[in-house]
N, CA, C and O of each residue as an XYZ file, in Angstrom:
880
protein
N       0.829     -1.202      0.000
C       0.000      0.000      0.000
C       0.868      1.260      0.000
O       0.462      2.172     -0.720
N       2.021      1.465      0.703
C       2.859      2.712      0.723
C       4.007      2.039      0.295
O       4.623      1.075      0.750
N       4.163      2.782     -0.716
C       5.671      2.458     -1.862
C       7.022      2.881     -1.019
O       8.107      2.374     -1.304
N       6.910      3.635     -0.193
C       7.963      4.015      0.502
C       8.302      4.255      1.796
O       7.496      5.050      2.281
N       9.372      3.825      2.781
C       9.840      4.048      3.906
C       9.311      5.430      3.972
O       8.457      5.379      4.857
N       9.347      6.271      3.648
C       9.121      7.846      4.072
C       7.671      8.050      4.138
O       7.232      8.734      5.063
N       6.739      7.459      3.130
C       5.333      7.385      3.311
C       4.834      7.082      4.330
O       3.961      7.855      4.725
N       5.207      5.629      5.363
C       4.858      5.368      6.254
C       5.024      5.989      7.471
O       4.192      5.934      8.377
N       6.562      6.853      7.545
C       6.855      7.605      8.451
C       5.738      8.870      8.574
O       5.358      9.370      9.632
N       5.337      9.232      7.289
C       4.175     10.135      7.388
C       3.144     10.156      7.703
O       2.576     11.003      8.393
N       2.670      9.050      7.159
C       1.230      8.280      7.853
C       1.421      8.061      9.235
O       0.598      8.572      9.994
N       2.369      7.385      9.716
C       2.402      7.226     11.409
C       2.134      8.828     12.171
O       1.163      9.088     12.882
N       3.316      9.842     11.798
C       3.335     11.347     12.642
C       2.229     11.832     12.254
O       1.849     12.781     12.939
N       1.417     11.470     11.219
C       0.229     12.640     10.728
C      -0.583     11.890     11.683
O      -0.625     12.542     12.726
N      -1.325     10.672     11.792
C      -1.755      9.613     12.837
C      -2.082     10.358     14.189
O      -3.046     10.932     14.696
N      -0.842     10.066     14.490
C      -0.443     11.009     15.680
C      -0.714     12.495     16.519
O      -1.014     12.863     17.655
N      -0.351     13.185     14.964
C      -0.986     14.555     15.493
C      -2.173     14.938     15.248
O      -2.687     15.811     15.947
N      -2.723     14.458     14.387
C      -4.306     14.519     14.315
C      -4.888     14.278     15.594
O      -5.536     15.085     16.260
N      -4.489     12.637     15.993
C      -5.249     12.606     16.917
C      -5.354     13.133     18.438
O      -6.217     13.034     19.311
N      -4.152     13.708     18.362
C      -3.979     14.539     19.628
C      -4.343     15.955     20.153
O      -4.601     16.571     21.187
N      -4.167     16.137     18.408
C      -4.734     17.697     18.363
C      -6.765     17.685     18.082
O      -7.430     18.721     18.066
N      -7.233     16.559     17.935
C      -8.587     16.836     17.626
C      -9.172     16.146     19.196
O     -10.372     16.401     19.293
N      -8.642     15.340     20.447
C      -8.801     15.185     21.372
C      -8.348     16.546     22.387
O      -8.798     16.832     23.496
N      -7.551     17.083     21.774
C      -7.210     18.087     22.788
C      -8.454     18.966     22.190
O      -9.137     19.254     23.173
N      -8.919     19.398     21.272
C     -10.060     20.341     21.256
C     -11.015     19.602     21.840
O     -11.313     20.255     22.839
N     -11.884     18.325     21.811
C     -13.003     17.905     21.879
C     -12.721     18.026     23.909
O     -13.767     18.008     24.558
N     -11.531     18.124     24.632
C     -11.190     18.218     26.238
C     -11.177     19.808     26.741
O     -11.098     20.167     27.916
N     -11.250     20.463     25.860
C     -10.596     21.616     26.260
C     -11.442     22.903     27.024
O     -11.059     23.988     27.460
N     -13.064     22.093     26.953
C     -13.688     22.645     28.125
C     -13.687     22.924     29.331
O     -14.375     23.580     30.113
N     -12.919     22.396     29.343
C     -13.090     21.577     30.874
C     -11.680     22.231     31.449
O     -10.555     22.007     31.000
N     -12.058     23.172     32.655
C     -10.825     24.074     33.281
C     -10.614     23.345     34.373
O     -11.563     22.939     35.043
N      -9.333     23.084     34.693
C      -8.899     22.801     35.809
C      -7.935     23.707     37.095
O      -7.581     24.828     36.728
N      -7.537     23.319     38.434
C      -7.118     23.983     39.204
C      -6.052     23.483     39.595
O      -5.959     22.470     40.288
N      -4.790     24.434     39.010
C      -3.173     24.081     39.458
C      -2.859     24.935     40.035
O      -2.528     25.851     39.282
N      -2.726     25.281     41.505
C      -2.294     26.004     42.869
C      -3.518     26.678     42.616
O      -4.663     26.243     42.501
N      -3.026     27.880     42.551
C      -3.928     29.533     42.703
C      -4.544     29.431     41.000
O      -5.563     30.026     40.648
N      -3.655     28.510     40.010
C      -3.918     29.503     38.736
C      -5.228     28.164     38.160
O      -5.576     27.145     38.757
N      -5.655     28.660     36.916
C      -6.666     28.116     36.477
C      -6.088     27.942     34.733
O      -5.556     28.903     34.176
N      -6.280     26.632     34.034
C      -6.191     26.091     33.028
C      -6.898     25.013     32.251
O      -7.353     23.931     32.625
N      -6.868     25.626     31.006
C      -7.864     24.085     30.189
C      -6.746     22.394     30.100
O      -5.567     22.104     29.897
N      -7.986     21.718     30.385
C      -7.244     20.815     30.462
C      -6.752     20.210     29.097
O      -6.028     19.219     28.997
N      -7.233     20.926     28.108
C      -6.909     20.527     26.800
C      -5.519     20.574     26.296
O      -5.333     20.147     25.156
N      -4.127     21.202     27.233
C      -3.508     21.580     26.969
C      -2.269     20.086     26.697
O      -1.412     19.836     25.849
N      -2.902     19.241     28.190
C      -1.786     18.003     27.997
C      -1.603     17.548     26.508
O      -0.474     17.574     26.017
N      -3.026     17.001     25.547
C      -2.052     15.987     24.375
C      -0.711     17.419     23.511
O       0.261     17.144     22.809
N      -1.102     18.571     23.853
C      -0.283     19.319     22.563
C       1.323     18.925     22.877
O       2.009     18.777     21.866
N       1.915     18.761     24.025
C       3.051     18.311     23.851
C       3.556     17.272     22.673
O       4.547     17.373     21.950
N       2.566     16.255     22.715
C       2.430     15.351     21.202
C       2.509     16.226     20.004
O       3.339     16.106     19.103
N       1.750     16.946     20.064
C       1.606     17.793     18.877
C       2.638     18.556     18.754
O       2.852     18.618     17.544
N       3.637     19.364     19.482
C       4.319     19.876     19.285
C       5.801     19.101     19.053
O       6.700     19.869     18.709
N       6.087     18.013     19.164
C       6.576     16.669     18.847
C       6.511     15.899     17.777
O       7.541     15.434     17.287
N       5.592     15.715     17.390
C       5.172     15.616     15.977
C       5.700     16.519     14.910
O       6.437     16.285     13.952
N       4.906     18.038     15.494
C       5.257     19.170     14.148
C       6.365     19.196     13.946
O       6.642     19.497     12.785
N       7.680     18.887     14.983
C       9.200     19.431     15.220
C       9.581     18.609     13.893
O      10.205     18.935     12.884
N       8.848     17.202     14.363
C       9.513     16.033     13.040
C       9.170     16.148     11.715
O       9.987     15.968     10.811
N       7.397     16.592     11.441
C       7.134     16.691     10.143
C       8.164     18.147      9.585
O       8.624     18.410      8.473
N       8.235     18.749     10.670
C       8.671     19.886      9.474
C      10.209     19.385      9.403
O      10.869     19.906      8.503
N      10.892     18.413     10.258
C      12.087     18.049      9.908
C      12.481     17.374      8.311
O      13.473     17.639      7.630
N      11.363     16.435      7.991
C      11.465     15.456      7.492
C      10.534     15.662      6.140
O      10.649     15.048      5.080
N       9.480     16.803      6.506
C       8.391     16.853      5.188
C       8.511     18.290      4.978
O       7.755     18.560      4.044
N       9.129     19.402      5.417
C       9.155     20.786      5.184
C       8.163     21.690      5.665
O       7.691     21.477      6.782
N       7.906     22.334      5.224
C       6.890     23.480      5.228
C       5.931     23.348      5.016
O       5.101     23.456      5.919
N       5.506     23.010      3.553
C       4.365     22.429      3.021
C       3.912     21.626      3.822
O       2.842     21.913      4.358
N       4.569     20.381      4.154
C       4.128     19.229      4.676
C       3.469     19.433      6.050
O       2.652     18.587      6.412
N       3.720     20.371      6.767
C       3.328     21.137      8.442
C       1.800     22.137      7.530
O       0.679     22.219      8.032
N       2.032     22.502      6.738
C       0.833     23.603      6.226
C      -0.019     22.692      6.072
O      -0.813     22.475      6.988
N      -0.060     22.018      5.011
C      -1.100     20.512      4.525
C      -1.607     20.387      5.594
O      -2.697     20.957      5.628
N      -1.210     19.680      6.930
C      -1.781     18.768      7.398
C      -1.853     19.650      8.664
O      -1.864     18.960      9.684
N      -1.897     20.757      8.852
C      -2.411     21.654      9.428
C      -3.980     21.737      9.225
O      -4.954     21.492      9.936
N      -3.756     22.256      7.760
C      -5.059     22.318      7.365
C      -6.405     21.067      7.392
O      -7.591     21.082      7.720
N      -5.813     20.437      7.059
C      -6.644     19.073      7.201
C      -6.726     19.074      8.599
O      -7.873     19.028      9.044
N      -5.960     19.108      9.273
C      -6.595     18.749     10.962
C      -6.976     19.640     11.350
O      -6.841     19.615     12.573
N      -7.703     21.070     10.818
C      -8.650     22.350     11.375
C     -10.175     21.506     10.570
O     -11.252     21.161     11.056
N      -9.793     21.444      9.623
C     -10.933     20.640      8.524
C     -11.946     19.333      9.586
O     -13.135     19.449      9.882
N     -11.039     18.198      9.964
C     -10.823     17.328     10.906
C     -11.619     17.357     11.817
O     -12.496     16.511     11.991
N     -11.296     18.927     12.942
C     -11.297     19.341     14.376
C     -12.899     19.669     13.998
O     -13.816     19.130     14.618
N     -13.185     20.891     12.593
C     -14.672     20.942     12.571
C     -15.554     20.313     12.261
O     -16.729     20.637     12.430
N     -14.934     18.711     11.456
C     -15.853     17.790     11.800
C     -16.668     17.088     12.921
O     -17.859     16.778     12.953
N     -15.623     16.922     13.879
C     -15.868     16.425     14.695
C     -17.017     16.680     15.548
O     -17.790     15.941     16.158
N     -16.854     18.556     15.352
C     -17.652     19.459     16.446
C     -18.990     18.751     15.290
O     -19.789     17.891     15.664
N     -18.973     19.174     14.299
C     -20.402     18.735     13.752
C     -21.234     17.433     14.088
O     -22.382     17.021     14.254
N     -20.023     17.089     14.079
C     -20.434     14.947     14.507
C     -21.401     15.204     15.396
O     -22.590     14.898     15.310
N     -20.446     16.200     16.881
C     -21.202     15.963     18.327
C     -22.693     17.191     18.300
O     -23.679     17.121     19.033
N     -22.487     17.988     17.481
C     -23.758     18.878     17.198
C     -24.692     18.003     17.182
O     -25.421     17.854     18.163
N     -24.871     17.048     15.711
C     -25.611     16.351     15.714
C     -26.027     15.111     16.538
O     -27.109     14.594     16.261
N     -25.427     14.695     17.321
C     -25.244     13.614     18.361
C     -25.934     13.932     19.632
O     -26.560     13.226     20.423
N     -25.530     15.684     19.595
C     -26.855     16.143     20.523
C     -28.007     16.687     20.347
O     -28.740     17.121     21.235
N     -28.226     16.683     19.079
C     -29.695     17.336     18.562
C     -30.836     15.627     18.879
O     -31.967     15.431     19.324
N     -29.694     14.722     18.333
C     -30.573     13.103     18.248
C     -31.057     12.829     20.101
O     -30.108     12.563     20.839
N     -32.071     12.882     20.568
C     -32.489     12.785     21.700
C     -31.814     11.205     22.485
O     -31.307     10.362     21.745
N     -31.889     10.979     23.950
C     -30.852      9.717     24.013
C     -32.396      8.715     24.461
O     -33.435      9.235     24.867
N     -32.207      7.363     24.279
C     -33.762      6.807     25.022
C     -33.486      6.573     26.519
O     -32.761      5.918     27.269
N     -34.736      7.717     26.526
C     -35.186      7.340     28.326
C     -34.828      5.669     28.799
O     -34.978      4.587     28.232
N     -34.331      6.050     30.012
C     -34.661      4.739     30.496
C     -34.032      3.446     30.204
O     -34.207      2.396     30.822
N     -32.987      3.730     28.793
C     -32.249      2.928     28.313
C     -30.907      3.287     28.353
O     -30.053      2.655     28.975
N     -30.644      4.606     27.494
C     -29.255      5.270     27.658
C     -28.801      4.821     28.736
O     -29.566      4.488     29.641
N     -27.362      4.720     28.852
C     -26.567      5.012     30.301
C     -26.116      6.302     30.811
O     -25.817      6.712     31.933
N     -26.177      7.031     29.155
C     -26.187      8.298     29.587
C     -27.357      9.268     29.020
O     -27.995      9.118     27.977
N     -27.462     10.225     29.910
C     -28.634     10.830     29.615
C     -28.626     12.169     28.373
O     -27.609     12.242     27.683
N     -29.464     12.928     28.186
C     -29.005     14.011     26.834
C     -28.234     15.102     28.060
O     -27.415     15.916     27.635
N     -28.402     15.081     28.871
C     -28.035     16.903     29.938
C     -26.771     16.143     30.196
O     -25.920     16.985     29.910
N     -26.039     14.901     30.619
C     -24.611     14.315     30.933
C     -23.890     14.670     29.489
O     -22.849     15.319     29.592
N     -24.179     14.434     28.590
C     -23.658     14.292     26.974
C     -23.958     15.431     26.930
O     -23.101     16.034     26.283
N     -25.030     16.324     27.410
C     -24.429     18.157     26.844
C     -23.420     18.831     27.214
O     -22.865     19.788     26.674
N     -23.111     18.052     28.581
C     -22.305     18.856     29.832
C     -20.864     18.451     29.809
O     -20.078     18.855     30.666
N     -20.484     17.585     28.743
C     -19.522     17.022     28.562
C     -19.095     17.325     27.160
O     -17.926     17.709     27.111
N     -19.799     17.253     25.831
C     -20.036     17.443     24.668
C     -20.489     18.804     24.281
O     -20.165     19.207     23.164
N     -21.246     19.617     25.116
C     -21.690     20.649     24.529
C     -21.009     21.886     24.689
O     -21.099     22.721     25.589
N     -20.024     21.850     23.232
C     -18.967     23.451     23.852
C     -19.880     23.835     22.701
O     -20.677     23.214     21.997
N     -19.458     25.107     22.775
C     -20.353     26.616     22.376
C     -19.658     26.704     21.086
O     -18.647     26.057     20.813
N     -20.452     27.822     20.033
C     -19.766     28.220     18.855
C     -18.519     28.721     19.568
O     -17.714     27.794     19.475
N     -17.954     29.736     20.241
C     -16.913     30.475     20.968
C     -15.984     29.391     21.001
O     -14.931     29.543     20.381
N     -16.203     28.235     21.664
C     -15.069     27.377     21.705
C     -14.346     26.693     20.501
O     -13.151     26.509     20.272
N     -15.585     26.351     19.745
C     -15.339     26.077     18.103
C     -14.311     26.580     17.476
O     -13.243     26.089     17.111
N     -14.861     27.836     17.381
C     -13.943     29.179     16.549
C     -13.023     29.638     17.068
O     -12.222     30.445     16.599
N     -13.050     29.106     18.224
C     -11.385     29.827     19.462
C     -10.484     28.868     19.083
O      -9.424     29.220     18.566
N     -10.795     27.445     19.297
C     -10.067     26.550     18.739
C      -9.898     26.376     17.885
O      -8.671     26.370     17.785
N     -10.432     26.136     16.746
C      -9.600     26.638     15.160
C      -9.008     27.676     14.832
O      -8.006     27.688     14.117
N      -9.579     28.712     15.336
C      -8.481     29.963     14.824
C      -6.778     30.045     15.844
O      -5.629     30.396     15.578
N      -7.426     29.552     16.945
C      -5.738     29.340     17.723
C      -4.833     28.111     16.923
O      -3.609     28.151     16.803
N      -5.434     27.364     16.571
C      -4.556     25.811     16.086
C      -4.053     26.341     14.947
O      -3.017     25.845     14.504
N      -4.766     27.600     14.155
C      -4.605     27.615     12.792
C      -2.975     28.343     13.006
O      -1.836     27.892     12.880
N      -3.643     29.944     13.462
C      -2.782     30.893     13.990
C      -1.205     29.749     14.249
O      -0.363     29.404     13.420
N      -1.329     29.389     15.863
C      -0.267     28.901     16.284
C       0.738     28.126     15.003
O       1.852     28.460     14.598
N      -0.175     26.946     14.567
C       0.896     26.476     13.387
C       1.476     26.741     12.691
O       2.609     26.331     12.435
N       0.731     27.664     12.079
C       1.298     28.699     11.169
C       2.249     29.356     11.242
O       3.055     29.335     10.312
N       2.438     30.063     12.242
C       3.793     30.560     13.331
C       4.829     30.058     13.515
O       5.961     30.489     13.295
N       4.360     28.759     14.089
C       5.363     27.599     14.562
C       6.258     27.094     13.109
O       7.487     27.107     13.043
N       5.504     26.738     12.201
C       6.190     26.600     11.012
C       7.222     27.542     10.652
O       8.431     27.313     10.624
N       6.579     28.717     10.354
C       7.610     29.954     10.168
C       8.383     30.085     10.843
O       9.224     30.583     10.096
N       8.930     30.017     11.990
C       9.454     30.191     12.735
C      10.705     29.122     13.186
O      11.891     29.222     13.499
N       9.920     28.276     13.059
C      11.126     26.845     12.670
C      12.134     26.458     11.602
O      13.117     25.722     11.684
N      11.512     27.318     10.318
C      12.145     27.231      9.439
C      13.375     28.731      8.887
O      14.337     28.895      8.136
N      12.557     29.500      9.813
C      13.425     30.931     10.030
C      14.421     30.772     10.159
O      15.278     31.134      9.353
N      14.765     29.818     11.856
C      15.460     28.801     12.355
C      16.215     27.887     11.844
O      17.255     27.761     12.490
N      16.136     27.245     11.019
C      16.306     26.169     10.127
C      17.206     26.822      9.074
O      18.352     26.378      9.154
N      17.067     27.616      8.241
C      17.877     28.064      7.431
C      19.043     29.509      7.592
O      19.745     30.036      6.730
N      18.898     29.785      8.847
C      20.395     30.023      9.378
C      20.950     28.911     10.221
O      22.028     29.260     10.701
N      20.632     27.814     10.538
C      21.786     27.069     11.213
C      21.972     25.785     10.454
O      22.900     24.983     10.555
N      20.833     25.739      9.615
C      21.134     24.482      8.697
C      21.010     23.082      9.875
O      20.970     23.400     11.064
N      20.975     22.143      9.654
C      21.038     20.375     10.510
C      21.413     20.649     11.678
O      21.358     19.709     12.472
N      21.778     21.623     12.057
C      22.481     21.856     13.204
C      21.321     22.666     14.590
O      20.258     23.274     14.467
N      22.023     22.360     15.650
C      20.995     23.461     16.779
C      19.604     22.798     16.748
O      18.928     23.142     17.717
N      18.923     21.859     15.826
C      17.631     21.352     16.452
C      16.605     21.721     17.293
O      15.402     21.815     17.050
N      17.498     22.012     18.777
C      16.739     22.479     19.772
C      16.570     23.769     19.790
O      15.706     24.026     20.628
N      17.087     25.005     19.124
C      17.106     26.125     18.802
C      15.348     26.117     17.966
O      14.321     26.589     18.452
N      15.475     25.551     16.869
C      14.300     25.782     15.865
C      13.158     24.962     16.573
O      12.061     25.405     16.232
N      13.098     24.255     17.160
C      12.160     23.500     17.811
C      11.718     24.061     19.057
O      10.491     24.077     19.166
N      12.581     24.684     20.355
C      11.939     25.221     21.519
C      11.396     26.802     21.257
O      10.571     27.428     21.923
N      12.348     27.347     19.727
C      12.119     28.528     19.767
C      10.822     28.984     19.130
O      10.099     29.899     19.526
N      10.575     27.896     17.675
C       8.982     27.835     17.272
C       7.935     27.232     18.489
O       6.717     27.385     18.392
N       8.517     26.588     19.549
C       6.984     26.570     20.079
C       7.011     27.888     21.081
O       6.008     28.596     21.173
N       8.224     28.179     21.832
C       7.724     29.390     22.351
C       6.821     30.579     21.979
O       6.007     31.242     22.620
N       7.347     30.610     20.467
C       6.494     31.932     19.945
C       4.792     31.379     19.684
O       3.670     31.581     20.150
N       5.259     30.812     18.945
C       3.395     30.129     18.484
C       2.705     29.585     19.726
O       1.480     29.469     19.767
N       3.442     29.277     20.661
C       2.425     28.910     21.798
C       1.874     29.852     22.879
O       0.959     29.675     23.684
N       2.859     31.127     22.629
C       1.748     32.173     23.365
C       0.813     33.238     22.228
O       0.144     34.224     22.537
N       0.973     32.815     21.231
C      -0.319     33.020     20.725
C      -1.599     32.458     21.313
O      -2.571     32.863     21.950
N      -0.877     30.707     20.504
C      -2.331     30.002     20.723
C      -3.016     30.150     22.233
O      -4.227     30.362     22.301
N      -2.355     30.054     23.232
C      -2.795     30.370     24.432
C      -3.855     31.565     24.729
O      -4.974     31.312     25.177
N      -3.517     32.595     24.509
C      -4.197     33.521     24.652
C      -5.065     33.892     23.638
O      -5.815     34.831     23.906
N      -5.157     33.340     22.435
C      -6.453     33.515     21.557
C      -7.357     32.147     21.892
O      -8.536     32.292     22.216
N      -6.826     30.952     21.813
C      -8.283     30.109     22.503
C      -9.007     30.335     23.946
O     -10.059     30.202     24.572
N      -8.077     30.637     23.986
C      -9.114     31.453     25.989
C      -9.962     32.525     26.140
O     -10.913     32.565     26.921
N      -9.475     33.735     25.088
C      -9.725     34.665     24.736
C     -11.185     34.803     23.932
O     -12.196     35.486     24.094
N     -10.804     33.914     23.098
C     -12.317     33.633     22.224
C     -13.670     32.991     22.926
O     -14.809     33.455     22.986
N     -12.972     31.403     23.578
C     -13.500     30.722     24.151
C     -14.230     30.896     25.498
O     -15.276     30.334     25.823
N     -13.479     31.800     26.256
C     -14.152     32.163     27.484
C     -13.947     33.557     28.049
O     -14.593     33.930     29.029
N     -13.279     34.137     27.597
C     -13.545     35.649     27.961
C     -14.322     36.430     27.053
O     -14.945     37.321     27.630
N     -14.462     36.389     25.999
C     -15.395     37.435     25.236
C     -16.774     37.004     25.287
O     -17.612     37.821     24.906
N     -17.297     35.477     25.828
C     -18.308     35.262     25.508
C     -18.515     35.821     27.526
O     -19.731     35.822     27.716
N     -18.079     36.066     28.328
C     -17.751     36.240     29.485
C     -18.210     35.433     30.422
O     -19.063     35.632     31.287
N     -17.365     34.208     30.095
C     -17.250     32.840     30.916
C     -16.067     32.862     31.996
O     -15.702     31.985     32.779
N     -15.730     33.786     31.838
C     -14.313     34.318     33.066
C     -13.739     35.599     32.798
O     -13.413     35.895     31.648
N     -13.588     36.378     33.748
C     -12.955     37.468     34.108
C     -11.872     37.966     33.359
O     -11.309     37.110     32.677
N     -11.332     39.338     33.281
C      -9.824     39.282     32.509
C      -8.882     38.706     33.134
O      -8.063     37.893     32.708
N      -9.031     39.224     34.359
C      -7.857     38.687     35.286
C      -7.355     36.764     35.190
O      -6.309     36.121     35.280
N      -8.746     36.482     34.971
C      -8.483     35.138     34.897
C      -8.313     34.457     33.715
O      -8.077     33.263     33.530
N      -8.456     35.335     32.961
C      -8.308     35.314     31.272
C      -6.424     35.038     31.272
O      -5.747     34.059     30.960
N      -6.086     36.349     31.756
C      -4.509     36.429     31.650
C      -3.511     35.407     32.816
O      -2.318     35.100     32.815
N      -4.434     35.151     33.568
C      -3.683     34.307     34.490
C      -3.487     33.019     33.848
O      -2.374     32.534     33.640
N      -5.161     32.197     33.378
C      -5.040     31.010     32.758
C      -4.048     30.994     31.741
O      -3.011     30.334     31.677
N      -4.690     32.095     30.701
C      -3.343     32.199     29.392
C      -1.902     32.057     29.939
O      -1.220     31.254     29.302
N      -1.535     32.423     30.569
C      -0.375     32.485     31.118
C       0.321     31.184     31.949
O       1.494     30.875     31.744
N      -0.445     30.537     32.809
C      -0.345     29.610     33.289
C      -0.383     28.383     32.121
O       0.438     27.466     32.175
N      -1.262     28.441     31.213
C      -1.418     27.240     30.178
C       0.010     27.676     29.343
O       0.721     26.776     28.897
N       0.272     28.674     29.215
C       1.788     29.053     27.971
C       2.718     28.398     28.623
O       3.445     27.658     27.960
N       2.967     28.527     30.371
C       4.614     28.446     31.007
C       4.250     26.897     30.966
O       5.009     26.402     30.132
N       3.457     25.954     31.479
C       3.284     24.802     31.651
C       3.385     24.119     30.070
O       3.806     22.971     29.926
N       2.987     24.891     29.004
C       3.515     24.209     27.418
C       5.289     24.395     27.328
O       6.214     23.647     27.011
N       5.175     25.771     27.780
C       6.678     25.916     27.216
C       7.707     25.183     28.031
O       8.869     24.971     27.684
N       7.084     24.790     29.257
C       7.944     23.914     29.993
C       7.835     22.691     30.051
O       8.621     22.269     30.899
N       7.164     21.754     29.503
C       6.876     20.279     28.861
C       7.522     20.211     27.424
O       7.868     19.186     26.838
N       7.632     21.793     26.880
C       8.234     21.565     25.426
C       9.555     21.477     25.579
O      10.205     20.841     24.749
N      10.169     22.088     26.644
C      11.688     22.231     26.916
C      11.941     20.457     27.389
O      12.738     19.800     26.719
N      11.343     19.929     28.339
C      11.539     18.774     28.386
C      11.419     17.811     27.452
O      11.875     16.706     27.743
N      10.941     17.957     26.453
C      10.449     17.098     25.856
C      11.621     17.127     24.539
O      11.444     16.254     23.690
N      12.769     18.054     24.331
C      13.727     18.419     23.824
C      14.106     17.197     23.094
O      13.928     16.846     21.927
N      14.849     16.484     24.408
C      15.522     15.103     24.044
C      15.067     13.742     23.406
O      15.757     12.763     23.121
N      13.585     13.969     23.246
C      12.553     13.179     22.754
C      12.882     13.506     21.348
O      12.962     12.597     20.523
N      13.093     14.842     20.993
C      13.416     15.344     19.499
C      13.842     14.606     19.147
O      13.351     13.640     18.563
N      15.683     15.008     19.580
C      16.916     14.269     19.160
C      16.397     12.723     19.239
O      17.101     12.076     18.463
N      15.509     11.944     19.828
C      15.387     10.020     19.686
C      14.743     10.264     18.471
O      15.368      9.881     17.481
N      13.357     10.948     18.225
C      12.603     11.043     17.316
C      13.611     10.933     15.811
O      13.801     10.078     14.946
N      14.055     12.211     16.071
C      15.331     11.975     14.811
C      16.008     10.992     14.537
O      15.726     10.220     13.620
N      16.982     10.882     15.279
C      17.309      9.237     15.554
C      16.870      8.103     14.410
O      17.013      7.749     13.240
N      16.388      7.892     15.357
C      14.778      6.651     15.163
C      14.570      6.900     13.805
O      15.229      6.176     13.059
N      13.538      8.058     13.055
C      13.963      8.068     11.370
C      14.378      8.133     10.952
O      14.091      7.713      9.831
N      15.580      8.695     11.146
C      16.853      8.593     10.284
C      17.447      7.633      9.898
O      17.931      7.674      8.767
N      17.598      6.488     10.695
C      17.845      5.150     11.010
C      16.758      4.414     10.078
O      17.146      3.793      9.089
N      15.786      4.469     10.310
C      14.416      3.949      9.598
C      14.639      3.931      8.219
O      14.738      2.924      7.518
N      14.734      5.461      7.756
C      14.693      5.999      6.192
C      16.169      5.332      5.948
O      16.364      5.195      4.740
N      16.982      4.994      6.544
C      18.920      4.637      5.919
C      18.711      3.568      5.829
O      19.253      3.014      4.872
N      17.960      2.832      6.616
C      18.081      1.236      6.475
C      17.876      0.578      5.385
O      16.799      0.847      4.853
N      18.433     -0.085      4.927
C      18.451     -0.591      4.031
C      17.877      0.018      2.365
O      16.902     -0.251      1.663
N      18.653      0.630      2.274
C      18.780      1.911      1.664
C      17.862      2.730      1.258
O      17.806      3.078      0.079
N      16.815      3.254      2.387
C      16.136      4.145      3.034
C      14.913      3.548      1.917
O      14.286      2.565      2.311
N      14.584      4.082      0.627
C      12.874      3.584      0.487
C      12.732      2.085     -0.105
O      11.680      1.690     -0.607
N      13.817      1.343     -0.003
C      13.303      0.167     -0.086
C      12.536     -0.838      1.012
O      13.027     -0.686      2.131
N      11.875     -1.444      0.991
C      10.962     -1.941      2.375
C      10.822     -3.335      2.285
O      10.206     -3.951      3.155
């Protein structure tokens, strides 16, 4: 089915970030409480995602991070449609295990969250790409962790503060104060899982590089 070692490597990371990035929107209602500060919990799978992007844009370029950007905003608003309709279909009394008000309260984010979350995923990637590759072509193969911690720093305090922004402060589901605290609290807790997650790069690399050489890279 895939003619080439490199195909499959694509299919696996695209796999991957799709599904992390369309679970992290369908979670991202849902605020949680770390000390004093307040955050969506949607934030855990993006470390994946930002793990992923480091590699596609290693290995597939620019394009290849734009593409499948796009397709997973495409993706993300399916999904919301799926559960639109999933809650318009009434559940049967008496049978369901779950009822229609459990499945709203869990399932039912707002247009605001919709559009906060696509326009942040869009925004951020977009960034992150540019920015990696800014990166990328003054240091050439080299520095890795330069183009990789430095594109998510920037693109991730975007995305931070425009999905919160959209999602729950303009529709005024929280305060400013708590607007800028969460934003803030959700950015340092990305940018500091992204810094850890550094050395995962360098295996990631590794690991395909090795993959694609073996035996003289697209034969299979």
């Amino acid at each position: 089915m895939f003619k080439t070692k490199k195909e499959i490597v694509f299919v696996v990371l695209a796999g991957i970030f799709i599904t992390n990035a369309v679970v992290a929107e369908l979670i991202g209602g849902k605020l949680i409480q770390v000390g004093p500060f307040v955050m969506s919990i949607g934030i855990l799978p993006w470390p994946v995602v930002f793990l992923t992007t480091d590699l596609i844009n290693e290995y597939f370029g620019e394009k290849g991070v734009r593409k499948l950007s796009f397709i997973t905003a495409c993706l993300i608003a399916y999904a919301f449609v799926i559960l639109i309709m999933a809650m318009i279909v009434p559940a049967a009394k008496g049978i369901s295990p779950v009822n229609d008000e459990q499945f709203q309260a869990v399932f039912g984010q707002s247009m605001w969250i919709i559009v906060g979350s696509i326009i942040a995923f869009m925004v951020s990637q977009l960034i992150d790409v540019s920015v990696f590759w800014f990166f990328k072509n003054k240091t050439g193969d080299k520095k890795i962790w330069l183009r990789t911690t430095g594109s998510t720093v920037i693109s991730q305090l975007f995305d931070s503060f425009i999905v919160l922004g959209i999602a729950f402060w303009l529709p005024g589901k929280i305060n400013f104060d708590t607007f800028i605290s969460s934003a803030l609290t959700g950015y340092v807790f990305k940018l500091s899982v992204a810094v850890l997650l550094t050395p995962l790069i360098y295996v990631g690399h590794h690991l395909i590089k090795k993959y694609l050489d073996e035996n003289n890279s697209d034969k299979d």
